[in-house]
N, C-alpha and C positions, 0 to 999 in steps of 0.2 A: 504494500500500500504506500502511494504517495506522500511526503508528508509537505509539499505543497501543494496550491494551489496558483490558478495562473487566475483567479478571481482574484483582485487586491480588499475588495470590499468584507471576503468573510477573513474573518481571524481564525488562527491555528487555535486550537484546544492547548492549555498547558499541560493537562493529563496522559499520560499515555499506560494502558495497559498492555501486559504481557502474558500470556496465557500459555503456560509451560505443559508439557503432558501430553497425552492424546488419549482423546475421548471422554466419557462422560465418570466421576467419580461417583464408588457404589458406595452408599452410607449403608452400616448394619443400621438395622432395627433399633439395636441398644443405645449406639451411638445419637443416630437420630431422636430418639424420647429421651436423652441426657441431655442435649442441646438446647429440645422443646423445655422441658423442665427448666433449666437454666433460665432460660427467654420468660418464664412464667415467678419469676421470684420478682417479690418486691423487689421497684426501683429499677428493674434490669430494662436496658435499652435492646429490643431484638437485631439493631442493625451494628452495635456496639458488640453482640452475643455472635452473632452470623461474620463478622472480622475476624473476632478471637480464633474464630472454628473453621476458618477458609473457607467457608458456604456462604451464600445469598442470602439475601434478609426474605427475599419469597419461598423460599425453602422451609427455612424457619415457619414461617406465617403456613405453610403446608403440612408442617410435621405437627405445629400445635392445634389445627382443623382436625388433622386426622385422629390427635389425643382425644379432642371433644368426641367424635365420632366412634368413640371406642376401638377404630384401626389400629391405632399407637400407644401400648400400654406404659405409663410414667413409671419412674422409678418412687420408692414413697422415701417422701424427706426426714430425716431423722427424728422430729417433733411428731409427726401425725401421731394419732392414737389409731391402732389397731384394735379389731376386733377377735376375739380368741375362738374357740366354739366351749358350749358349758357343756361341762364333763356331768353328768349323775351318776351319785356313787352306787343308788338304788333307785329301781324302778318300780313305780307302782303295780300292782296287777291289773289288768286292761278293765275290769268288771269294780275298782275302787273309786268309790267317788271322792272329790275333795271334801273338806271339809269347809264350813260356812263360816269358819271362824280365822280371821287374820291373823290373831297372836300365833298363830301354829307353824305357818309359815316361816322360815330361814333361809336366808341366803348368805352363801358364803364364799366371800371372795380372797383368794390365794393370789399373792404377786410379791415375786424373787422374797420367799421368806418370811411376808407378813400375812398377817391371817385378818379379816376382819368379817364378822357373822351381823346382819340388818337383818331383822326380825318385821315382819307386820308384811305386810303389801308395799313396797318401795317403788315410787314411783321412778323415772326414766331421769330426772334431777337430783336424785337423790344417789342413784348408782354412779351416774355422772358426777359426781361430786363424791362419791366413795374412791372412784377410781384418780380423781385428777388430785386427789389429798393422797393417797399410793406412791402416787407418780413423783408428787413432789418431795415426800419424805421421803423415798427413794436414792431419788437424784443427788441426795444433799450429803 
């Protein structure tokens, strides 16, 4: 490609790219929802994200569509809270009915060591807040 012109009136570009390689670069999967995640944290600039990573900033903007889409599984960031599956130690017998009384009820929740038993019917706030008092006493 020329890098003039015999037009006086248009000006050269001060930029010039070089595009080393041949052919088109294959991003793994993992890579790609590393990048997207990146691009997805407070504060992050996706065209500041897509420089760092030698890829396009419409790339990015294609790997976090496809995150939304459930195409592109993220990785989970060190803070999310996880869901565990609940273990019962014993099972009722299929023909048992509950009983109509809440004091009866216990639930008990186990994490790295600590034990904590909530009695009654515990609402989705309150477990929520069993666990994020775990979490922090944990931590410390």
């Amino acid at each position: 490609m020329d890098d003039h012109s015999d037009d006086i009136r248009r000006r050269l570009s001060p930029r010039i790219e070089v595009y080393a390689g041949a052919g088109r670069k294959r991003w793994p999967d993992d890579l790609k929802a590393q990048i997207a995640a990146e691009s997805l944290e407070p504060g992050a600039v996706v065209t500041d994200v897509a420089r760092r990573h030698g890829c396009r900033p419409q790339q990015v903007h294609d790997w976090r569509r496809r995150a939304r889409l459930g195409q592109l599984v993220l990785p989970a960031s060190a803070d999310t809270l996880s869901f565990v599956p609940v273990v019962s130690e014993s099972a009722l017998p299929a023909t048992a009915e509950p009983s109509g009384s809440p004091e009866v009820a216990v639930v008990t929740v186990e994490f790295q060591g600590a034990r904590v038993e909530v009695r009654g019917t515990p609402g989705l706030a309150v477990l929520s807040d069993v666990f994020l008092a775990l979490r922090r006493t944990r931590s410390c």
